[in-house]
VEXNUKE-216678 format. One line per 4 residues: number of its first residue (from 1); their letters; for each residue x negated, y negated, z of C-alpha. Coordinates in steps of 0.5 Angstrom, whole numbers, plus 500, padded with zeros to 3 digits. Each point is the difference from the previous one (the first is absolute). Layout:
VEXNUKE-216678
NUM) a) X,Y,Z; ...
//
This chain:
VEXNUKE-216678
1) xxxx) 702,643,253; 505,494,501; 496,495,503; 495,503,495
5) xxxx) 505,498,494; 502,493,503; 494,498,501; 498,502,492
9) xxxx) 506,496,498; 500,494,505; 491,499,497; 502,499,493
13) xxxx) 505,495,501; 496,497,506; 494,499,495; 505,496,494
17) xxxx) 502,495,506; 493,498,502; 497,500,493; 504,495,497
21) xxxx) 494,494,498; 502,493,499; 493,498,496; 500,497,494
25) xxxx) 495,502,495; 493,496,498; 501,494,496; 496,501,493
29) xxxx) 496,494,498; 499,497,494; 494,502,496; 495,493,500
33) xxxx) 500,500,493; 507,500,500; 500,494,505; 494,496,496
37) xxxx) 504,501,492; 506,498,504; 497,494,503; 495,498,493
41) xxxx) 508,501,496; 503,495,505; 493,494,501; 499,501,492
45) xxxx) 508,500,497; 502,494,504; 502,496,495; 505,506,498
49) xxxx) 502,503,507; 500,493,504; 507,497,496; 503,507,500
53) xxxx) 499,500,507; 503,494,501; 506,501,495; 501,507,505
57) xxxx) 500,497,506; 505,495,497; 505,504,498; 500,504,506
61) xxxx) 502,493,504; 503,498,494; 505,507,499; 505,498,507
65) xxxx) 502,494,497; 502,503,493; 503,506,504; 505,496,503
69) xxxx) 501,495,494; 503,506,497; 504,503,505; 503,493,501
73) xxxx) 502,502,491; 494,496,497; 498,504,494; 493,502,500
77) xxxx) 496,496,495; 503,493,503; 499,504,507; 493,501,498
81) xxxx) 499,493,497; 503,496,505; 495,504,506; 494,499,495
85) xxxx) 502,492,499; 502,498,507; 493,503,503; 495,498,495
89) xxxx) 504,492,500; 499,501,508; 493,501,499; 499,495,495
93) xxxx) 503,495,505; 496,502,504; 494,499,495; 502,493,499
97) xxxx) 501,498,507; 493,502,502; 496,497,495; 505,493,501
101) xxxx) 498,500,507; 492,502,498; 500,494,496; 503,494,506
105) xxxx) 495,504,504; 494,499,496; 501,493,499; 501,498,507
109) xxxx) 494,505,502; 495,493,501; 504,497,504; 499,505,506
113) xxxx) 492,500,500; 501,494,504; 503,504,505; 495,506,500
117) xxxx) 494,495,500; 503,497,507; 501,506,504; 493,503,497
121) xxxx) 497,493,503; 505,502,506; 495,506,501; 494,497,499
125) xxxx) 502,495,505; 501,505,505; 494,503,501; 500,506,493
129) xxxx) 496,495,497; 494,500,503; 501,508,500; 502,505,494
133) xxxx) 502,495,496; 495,496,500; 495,504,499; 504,504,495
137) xxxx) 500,492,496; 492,499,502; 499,507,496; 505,498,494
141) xxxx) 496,493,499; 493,503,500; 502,505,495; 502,494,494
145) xxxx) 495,495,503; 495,507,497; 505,502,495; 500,492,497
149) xxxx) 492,499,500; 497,501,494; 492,502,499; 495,495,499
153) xxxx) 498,499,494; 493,500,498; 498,493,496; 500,499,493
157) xxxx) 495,496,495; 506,498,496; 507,499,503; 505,498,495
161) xxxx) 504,494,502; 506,502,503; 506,499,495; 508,498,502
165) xxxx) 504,505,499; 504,501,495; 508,500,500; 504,507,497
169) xxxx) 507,500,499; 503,508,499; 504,499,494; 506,506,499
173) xxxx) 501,503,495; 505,504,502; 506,501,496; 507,500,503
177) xxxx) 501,508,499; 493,501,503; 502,496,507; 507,503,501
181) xxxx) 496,506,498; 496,499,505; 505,499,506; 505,505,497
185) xxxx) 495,506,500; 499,501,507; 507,500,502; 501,505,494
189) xxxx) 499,507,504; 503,498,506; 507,498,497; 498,507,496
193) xxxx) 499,504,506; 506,497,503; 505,501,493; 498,508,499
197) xxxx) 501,501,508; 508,497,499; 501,504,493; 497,506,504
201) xxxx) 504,499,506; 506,499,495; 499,506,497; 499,504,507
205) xxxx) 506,497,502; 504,503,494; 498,507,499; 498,501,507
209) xxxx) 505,506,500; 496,502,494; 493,499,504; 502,504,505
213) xxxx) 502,506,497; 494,500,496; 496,501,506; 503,504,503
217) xxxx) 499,504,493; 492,499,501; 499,500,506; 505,504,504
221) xxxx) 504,504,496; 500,507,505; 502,496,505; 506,495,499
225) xxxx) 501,499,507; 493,498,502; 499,496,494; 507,496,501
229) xxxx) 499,499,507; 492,498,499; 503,494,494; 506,498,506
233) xxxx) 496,500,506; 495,496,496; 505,495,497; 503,499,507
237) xxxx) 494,499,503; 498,495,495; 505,496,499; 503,499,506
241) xxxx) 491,498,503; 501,494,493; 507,498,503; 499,500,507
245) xxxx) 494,497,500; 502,495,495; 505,498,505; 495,500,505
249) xxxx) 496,496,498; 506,495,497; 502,499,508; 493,500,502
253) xxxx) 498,494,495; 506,496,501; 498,498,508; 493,499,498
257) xxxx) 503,495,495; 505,496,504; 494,500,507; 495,498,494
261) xxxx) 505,494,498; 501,498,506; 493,500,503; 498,495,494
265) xxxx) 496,504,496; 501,499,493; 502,504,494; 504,505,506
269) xxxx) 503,503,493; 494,503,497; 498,502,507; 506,504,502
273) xxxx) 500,503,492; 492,503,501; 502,502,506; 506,504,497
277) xxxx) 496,503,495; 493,501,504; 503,504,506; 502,506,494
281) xxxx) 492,501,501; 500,505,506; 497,496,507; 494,495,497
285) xxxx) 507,497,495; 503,496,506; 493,497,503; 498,498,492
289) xxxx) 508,497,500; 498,496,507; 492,498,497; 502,494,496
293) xxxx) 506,497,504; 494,499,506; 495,498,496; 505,495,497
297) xxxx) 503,499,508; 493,498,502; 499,495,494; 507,496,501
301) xxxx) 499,498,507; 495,496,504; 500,505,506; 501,507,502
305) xxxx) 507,502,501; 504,500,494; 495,506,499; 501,503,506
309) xxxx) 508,500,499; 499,503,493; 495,506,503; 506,501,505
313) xxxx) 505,499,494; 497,506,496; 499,504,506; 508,500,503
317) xxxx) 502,501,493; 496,506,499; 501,503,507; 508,500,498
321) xxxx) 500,502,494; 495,506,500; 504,502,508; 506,499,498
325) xxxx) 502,499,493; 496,506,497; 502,505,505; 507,497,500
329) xxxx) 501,500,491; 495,506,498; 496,502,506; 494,506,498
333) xxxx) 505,502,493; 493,499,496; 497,507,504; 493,498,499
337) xxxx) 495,499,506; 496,494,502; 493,502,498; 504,502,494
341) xxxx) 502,493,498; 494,497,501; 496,504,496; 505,501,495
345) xxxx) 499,492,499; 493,501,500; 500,505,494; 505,498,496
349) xxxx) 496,492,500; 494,503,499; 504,504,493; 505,494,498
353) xxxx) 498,493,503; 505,496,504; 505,503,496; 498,507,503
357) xxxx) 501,497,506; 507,498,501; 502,507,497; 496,504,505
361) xxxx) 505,502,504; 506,502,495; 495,504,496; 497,503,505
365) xxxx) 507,502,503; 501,503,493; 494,504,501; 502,502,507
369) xxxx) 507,502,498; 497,504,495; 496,504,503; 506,502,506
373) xxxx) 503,503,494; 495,503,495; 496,506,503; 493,498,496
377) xxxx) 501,491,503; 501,503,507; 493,497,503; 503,493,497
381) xxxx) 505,501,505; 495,503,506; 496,494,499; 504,494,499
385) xxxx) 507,502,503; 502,498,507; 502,507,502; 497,504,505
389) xxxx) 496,505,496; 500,505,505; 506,503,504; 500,499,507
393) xxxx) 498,506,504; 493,500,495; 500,492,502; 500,502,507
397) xxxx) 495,507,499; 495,496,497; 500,494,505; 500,505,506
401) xxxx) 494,505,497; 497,493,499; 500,499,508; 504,495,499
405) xxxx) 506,501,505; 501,491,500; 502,499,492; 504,507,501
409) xxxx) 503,497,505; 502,493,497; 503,504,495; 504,504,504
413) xxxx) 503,495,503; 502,497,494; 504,505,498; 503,501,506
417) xxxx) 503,493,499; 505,504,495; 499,508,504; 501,503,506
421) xxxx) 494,503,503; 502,507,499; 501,499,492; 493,496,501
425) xxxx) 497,507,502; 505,505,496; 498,496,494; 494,497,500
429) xxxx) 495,502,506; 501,508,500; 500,501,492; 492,495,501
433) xxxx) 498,507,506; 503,505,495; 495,496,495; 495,500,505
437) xxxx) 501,508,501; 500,501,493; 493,497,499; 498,504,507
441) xxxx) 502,507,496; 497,499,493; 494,499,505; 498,492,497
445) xxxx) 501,496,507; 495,503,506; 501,501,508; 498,493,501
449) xxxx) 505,497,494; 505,504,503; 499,497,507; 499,493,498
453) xxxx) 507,501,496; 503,503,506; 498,495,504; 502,494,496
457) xxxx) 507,503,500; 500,501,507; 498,493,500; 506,497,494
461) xxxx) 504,504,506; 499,496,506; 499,493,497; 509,502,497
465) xxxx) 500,501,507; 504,493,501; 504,501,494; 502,506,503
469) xxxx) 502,498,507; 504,494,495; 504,504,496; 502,505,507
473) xxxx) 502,493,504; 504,498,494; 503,508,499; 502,499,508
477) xxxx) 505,493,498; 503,503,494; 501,506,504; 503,495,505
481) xxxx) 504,496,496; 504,506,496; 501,503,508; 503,493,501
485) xxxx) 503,500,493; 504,507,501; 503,497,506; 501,494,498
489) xxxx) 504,504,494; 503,505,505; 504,494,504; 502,498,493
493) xxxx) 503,506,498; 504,501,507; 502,493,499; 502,501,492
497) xxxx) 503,507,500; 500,502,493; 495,494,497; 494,503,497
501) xxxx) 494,495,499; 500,500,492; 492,502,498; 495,495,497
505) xxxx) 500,500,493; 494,502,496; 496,502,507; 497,506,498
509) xxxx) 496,505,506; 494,502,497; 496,500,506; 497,506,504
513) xxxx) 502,500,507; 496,504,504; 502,503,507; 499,498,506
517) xxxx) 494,502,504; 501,496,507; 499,507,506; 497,504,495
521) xxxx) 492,501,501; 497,502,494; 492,503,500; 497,498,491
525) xxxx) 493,504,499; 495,500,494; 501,507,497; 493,501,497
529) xxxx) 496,494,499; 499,492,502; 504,498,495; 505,505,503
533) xxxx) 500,496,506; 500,494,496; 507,502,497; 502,502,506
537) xxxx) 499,493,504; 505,497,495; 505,505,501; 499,498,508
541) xxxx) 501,493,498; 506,501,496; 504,504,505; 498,495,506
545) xxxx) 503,495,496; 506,505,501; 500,499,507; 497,507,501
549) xxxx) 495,501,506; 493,503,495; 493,502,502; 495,503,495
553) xxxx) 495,506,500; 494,500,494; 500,506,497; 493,503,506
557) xxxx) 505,500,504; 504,506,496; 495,504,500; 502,507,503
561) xxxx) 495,499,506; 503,494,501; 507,500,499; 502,502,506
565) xxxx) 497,495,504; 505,495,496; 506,496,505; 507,503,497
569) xxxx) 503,499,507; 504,495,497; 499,500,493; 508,502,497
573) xxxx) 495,500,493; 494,501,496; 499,498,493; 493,502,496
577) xxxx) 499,497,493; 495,503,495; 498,497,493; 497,505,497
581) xxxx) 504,505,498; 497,505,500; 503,501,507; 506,505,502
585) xxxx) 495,505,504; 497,495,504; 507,497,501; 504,506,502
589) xxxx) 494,502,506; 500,494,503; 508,500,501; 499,507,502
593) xxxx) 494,498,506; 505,493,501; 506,504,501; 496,506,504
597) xxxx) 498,494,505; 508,497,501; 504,504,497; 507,496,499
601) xxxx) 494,494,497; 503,497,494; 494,501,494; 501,496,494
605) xxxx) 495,501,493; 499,494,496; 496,501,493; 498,493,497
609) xxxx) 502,499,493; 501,495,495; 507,503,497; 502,499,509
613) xxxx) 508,502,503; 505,503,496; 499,508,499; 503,503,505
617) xxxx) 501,506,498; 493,501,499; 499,497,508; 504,505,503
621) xxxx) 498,506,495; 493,498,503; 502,498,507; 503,508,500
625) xxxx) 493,503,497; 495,496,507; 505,500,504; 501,493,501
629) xxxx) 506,495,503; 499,496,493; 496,499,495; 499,494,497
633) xxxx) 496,496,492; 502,493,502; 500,494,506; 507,501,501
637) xxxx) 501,507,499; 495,500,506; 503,495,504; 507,504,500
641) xxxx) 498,505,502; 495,498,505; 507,497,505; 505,505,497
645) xxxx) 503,502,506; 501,508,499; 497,506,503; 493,502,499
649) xxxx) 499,507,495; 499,506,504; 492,503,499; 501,506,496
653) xxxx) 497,506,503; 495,502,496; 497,508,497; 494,503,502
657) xxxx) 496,505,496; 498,504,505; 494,504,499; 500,506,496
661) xxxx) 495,505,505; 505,496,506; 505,503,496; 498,507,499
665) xxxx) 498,500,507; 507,499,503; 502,506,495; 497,504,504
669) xx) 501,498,507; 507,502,497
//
């Protein structure tokens, strides 16, 4: 009966521990109609959203400045105006410079057509102009020489004398108001646009507090902190790409301006400037930015090398500062993905123009942010974020349900950058078997599935091998290094008696320190299935890199008939894992029949789960009730108990039910 109850206690608890599940739950996608009105609303309305876009994007730049104006006392009108007219005098500088330079420019352009006409004779001269070039000129000769053909025209009877043209002078009408009118109009709506983005900006700035708390009312009121933490995320996020990257681009454009100067191309100022404002358009923005420099680098000198040196010049720039410069300043802040950038750009061009393009970025941020804390934008977040999606146990379960054992390990080697193996396992590869083993008990994954998943496990196991044999050599220095550190400090303290070695301030233990396994034999076993044998391959490896001498046993070879053919002559333990946990009695007559065959045998059970090591009073409660040394949830729980160095657990004697005829007739012989 108390084995009975021990067992009724431990099953409830067991199930809490193995059950846990880290899943997500499904994404909701947008409706088509929803995403077609919002596109419509966008493409139609750009008149109005464009500049409201620009003034947002603005103020988030714009709002670190003001910020630090009044914490330096500035009042905040002044601070707001100041902001406001520094920026857009910097801009209107900039305008100004740009349009100087492009008018030298188009003044000296027929200068260089000499140059670009000698190096194509140059091409010709060397043996292209009897191939492509020229017949690409024979081609564009025939067709004016057709084109430039007139029909013949049938005879006429009369033919009227041909007469002299006669002069005809244009005579304007025009009045004064109608000229300036004409060259007035078209510079209206851009200088209008340009005057409501900096009243809007003004007016961002100075009730921004305001802004805030209204849509924080509209949108999110029921849940304050996600709100204010989705409006500081998105304005940390967005002001700090603005301004890094204006920095970026500040200490990219001066070093192609000064190399451009140096190398003789005129107009090096205008260059360096386009090169500034072209590399805020994400990837195709510095190749546009280095077009016009080689084009004017091919038409200033007569040979081939100052175009050379201008590639070269472009290419190391570019090279420093995405390698060095934008990792060092900002790194991946923006938490948007490659591909996401890319179409992105392509989206918001297609939607609002050149103009869309240079705010892709910083409006797709703002998407991104949105759906990271707003429940219903979440697949924003999963389609353009630089996040992984899935977590890494169901990484690794897909890779290996997909027989893909050499992506899986790829991944797991990276990991392994920053863990131990046997967090690598207790983490990741063990909760993707549970997976695996919860797919198997619903009955979605067949014997074959089940298989191949078992089998490229195996494999993610034997390709860890060099990892594994790494991590035991460099756990065998520092074990050497802290037995010569512990004599070093015995010497010391014979020789100072009454001096401590003061502690290292700040040093914080938190790292497991597994035992030692050398001089221990430890036999691991699948309990009921291959991806029992597969958890049991990892646990191998993981006390093999703890110096202990290990073997491995499928869970055939368990089996009543054959468990006694098993070598445990020089095994000191056995330990039998189970992902399905559905399996005390199974475990409970195996270390009965282990401990029949070697009776002081030490026989651990271990019960893979995702919550993994801590509850030990339900260990021991469920260690009791099978009559095992140790029961263990997790990678190192399993390992403690594996080279713990205690007595084996006595088997307990058994009751038998003798037979009731058996029963009367003993009575009666009585």
């Amino acid at each position: 009966m108390a084995a009975n109850r021990g067992n009724g206690a431990s099953e409830p608890r067991l199930e809490g521990l193995l059950a846990a599940s880290r899943g997500h739950p499904r994404t909701a996608l947008p409706t088509v109609a929803s995403v077609v009105v919002t596109v419509a609303a966008l493409y139609f309305g750009r008149e109005v959203f464009l500049p409201i876009a620009v003034a947002l994007l603005l103020t988030f730049a714009i709002a670190p400045v003001v910020s630090s104006l009044k914490r330096a006392g500035v009042p905040r009108i002044a601070a707001v105006i100041a902001s406001v007219a520094g920026a857009f005098a910097a801009l209107s500088l900039f305008s100004f410079v740009v349009a100087t330079q492009v008018s030298d420019l188009a003044q000296n352009i027929p200068v260089y057509q000499i140059n670009i006409l000698t190096k194509v004779r140059a091409l010709k001269e060397n043996g292209l102009g009897g191939g492509i070039i020229a017949r690409l000129g024979g081609v564009i000769e025939r067709v004016g020489q057709e084109i430039d053909r007139q029909e013949p025209q049938l005879p006429s009877a009369a033919q009227a004398p041909k007469r002299e043209p006669i002069p005809v002078e244009v005579v304007s009408h025009e009045k004064p108001l109608e000229v300036l009118q004409n060259l007035i109009g078209p510079l209206l709506s851009p200088l209008g646009s340009a005057g409501l983005v900096v009243i809007v900006v003004i007016f961002m700035l100075m009730e921004r507090e305001d802004l805030r708390d209204r849509f924080i009312r509209l949108v999110g009121y029921g849940d304050l902190h996600r709100t204010t933490q989705a409006l500081q995320d998105a304005g940390k996020r967005v002001g700090q790409y603005l301004l890094m990257q204006l920095v970026v681009n500040i200490i990219y454009a001066v070093p192609i301006t000064i190399g451009l100067w140096v190398l003789g191309i005129p107009n090096a100022l205008l260059w360096g400037l386009l090169a500034l404002a072209l590399r805020f358009v994400p990837y195709i923005g510095p190749i546009i930015g280095a077009l016009l420099p080689l084009f004017l680098a091919l038409a200033v000198a007569p040979g081939w090398s100052l175009l050379l040196w201008t590639a070269a010049l472009f290419v190391v720039v570019e090279l420093v500062t995405g390698n060095v410069i934008e990792p060092w300043l900002y790194g991946s802040h923006t938490g948007l993905s490659p591909l996401a950038i890319i179409v992105a750009a392509i989206f918001w061009t297609w939607l609002w123009g050149p103009i869309g393009l240079v705010l892709s970025t910083p409006l797709t941020v703002c998407l991104v942010v949105l759906g990271r804390h707003v429940p219903q934008f979440e697949f924003l977040d999963v389609l353009f974020g630089n996040e992984p999606v899935l977590e890494p146990h169901a990484r690794l379960y897909q890779r290996l349900l997909a027989g893909d054992p050499d992506e899986a390990t790829d991944h797991a080697e990276e990991m392994l950058e920053e863990k131990y193996l046997f967090q690598f396992y207790d983490q990741v590869a063990i909760p993707a078997l549970l997976l695996g083993e919860q797919d198997r008990e619903r009955g979605v994954m067949d014997d074959a599935q089940r298989r191949q998943l078992a089998d490229s496990a195996m494999t993610l196991a034997a390709n860890l091998d060099d990892s594994a044999q790494q991590e035991a050599e460099e756990e065998e220095s520092e074990q050497a290094a802290a037995a010569d550190e512990k004599a070093a400090d015995r010497k010391a303290g014979e020789k100072n008696s009454g001096e401590t070695k003061p502690a290292e301030a700040g040093v914080e233990e938190e790292e497991v320190d597994l035992p030692d396994g050398s001089g221990i034999a430890v036999l691991c076993a699948g309990g009921r299935g291959e991806l029992d044998d597969a958890a049991a391959a990892m646990l191998a490896q993981v006390l093999e890199v703890q110096g202990a001498s290990v073997s491995k046993a499928s869970f055939t070879e368990l089996e009543p008939l054959a468990i006694r053919r098993l070598d445990l002559e020089t095994i000191d333990a056995v330990v039998i894992g189970f992902l399905n946990r559905q399996s005390t009695r199974h475990a409970r007559f195996m270390v009965r029949r282990l401990k029949r065959v070697k009776a002081k045998l030490r026989v651990g059970i271990v019960f893979w789960s995702e919550v993994g090591n801590g509850d030990v009073e339900a260990a021991a409660e469920l260690a009791t009730t099978l009559n095992a040394d140790f029961v263990a949830f997790g990678m190192i729980d399993a390992v403690t108990g594996a080279l713990s160095k205690k007595t084996a657990v006595t088997l307990k004697a058994g009751h038998r039910r003798r037979q009731p005829a058996r029963r009367k007739q003993l009575q009666a012989a009585e």
